[in-house]
Every structure is written in C-alpha cells, then in structure tokens.
C-alpha positions in Angstrom: 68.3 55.9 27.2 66.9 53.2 25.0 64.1 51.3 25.9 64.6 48.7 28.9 67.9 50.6 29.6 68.3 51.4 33.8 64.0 50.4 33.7 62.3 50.6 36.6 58.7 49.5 37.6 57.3 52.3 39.2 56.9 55.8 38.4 57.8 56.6 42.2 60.7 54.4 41.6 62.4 56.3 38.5 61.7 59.6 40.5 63.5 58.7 43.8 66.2 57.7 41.5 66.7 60.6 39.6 68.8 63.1 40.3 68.3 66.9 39.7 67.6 67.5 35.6 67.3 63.7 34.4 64.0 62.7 31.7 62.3 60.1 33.1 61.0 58.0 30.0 57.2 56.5 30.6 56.9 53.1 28.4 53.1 52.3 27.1 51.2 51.2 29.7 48.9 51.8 32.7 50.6 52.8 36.2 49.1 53.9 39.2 50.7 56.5 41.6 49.1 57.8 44.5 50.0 61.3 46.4 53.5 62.6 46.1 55.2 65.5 45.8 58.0 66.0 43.6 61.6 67.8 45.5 63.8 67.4 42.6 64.2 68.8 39.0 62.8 66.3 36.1 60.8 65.7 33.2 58.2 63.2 33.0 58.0 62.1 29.6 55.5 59.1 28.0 55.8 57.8 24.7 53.6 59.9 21.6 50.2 59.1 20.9 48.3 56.8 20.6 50.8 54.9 23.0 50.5 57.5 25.7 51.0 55.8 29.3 47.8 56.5 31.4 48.9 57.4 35.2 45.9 56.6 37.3 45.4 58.2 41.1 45.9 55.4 43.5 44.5 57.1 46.5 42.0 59.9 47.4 43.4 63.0 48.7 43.8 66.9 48.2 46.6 66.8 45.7 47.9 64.3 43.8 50.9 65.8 42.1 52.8 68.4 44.1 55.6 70.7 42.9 57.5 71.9 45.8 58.8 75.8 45.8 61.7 76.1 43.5 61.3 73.1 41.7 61.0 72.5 37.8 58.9 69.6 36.9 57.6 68.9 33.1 55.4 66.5 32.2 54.6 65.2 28.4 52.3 62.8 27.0 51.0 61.4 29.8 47.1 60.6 30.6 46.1 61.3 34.3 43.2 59.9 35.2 41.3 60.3 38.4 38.4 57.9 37.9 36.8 56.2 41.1 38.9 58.6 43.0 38.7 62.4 45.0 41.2 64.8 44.2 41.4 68.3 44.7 43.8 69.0 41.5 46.2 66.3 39.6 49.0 68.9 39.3 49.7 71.0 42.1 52.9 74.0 41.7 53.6 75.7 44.9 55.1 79.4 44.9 58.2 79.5 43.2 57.6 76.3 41.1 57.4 76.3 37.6 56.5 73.3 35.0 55.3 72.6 31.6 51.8 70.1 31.0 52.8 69.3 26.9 50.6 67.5 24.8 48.7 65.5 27.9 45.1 64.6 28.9 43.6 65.2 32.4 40.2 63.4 33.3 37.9 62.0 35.4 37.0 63.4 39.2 39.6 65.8 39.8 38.3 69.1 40.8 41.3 71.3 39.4 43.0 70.0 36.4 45.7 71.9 37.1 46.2 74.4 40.1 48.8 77.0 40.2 49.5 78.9 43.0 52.4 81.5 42.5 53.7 79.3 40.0 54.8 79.6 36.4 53.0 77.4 34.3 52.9 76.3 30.8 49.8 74.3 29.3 50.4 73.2 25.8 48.0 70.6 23.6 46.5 69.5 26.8 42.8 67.8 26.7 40.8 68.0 29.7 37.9 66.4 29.8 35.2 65.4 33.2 37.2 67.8 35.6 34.8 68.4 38.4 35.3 72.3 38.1 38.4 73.8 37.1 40.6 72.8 33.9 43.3 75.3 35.0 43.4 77.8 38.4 45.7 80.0 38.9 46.1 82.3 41.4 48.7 84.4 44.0 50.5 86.2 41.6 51.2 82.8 39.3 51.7 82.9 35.9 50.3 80.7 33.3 50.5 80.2 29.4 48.1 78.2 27.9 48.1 77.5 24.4 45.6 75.1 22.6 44.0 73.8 25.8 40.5 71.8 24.9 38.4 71.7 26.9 35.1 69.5 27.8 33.3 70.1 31.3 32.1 67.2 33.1 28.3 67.8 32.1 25.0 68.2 34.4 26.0 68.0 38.0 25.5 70.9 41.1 29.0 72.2 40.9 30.4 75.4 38.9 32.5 74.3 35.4 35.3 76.5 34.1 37.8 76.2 31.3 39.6 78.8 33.5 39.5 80.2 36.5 41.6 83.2 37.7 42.4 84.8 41.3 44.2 86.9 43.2 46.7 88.6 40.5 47.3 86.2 38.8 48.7 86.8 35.3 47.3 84.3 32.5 47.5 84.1 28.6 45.3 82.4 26.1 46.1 80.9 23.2 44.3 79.2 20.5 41.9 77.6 22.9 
C-alpha cells in the first residue's frame, strides 16, 4: 500500500488489524508501544534509513515483544529503544517461533537484545548498542543466524556484557560480526 493508504495510528492498531501474512508499513516517526505479544503472522517494516521509525517501550516489564509458539514475525528498519524503562529483552520468540531482526537498532536498558528460546532466529545488519547484558541469547535448542551484528556494550556498570550468549543446545552461527 502507498503511503496514507488503510493508515492507522498505532502500531498495536495495524497489528490487531492484520490478518495472518500482511506487511505492516512503519511511516517516520516516533511511536511508543508497551508489552504485547504478537499471535499472528506479519512483518513489521519501517521506512530505510535515516528515516527509520524509533519504537520506544511504553511500560516496564519482562518482555516487551513476544512471539508466541508457531508464529512468524519479522521486523525491519525499526529502532527500539528502551530508555527510562526495565525490560528483560525487546524481542522475545517462544519455542516454535521463528522471525527475522533486518537491518534494525536495539538500545538503551534492555537486558536481552534479543532472547530466543527454541526459536529460529535471523539477525541481519542489526546495531545494538547500551543493552544491559545480552545483545542476542539463545538457548533450548533455538537456532540463530546472525550475520553483521555490531555490537557496543553498555560500558562500566556491575553486570556481565556479551555480544552473545549461548545455552542449553542451542545452535548459533556467526557471521561477519
């Protein structure tokens, strides 16, 4: 769809609109959009840089993006920013899930970038930057592909600071990071 075609306000508006494979197309612009946890198959897609739409975390809490079993959700070129907030990770796949991070930017007090837990995940040209210990975890069997990931840690502070952190058979492969 063209631009201002079927336009909605809200993220969490397009997404309870959608139906099973629709794009949902993310104008310039700053949005915020608390915990939620997506049940249907979509793509999340922002205009290219340097017009990326910046998604900030409206409320504290454990995860703020959730990807329920047997769901497909892709996100790209988005900016998620957790500043002022607490969350535990900004993407979340349950078992089963699967979803691809393309060309985004996590940041600011989130302790997992992205957590994937029996999951198959693809991170591609993401920048992570401030993540309070964890760009990308996986673990339980998960599988994750992450190709040119940069990564900056959040600095001096008491907690531990990984690129990437592995678990519990999970299967991960580097690329160009």
């Amino acid at each position: 769809n063209g631009p201002g075609v079927n336009a909605l306000r809200t993220i969490s508006a397009a997404v309870a609109k959608a139906v099973d494979g629709d794009v949902i197309n993310i104008a310039s612009g700053t949005y915020t959009l608390g915990t939620y946890s997506f049940s249907k198959n979509i793509s999340l897609v922002g205009e290219s840089a340097p017009n990326r739409p910046i998604i900030n975390f409206g409320s504290s809490g454990p995860y703020w993006l959730q990807v329920s079993s047997a769901i497909t959700v892709d996100f790209e070129n988005l900016i998620f920013d957790g500043s002022g907030k607490s969350a535990a990770s900004a993407i979340f796949f349950y078992a089963n899930s699967s979803g691809t991070i393309n060309n985004c930017e996590i940041k600011n007090d989130i302790e997992y970038g992205i957590y994937n837990r029996g999951g198959t995940v693809y991170v591609l040209d993401t920048t992570m930057q401030n993540v309070g210990r964890t760009g990308c975890y996986a673990r339980d069997d998960s599988e994750t592909i992450i190709k040119n990931l940069q990564y900056t840690g959040k600095g001096a502070g008491d907690r531990l600071d990984y690129a990437i952190e592995i678990r519990d058979n999970a299967r991960v492969d580097v690329q160009d990071s």
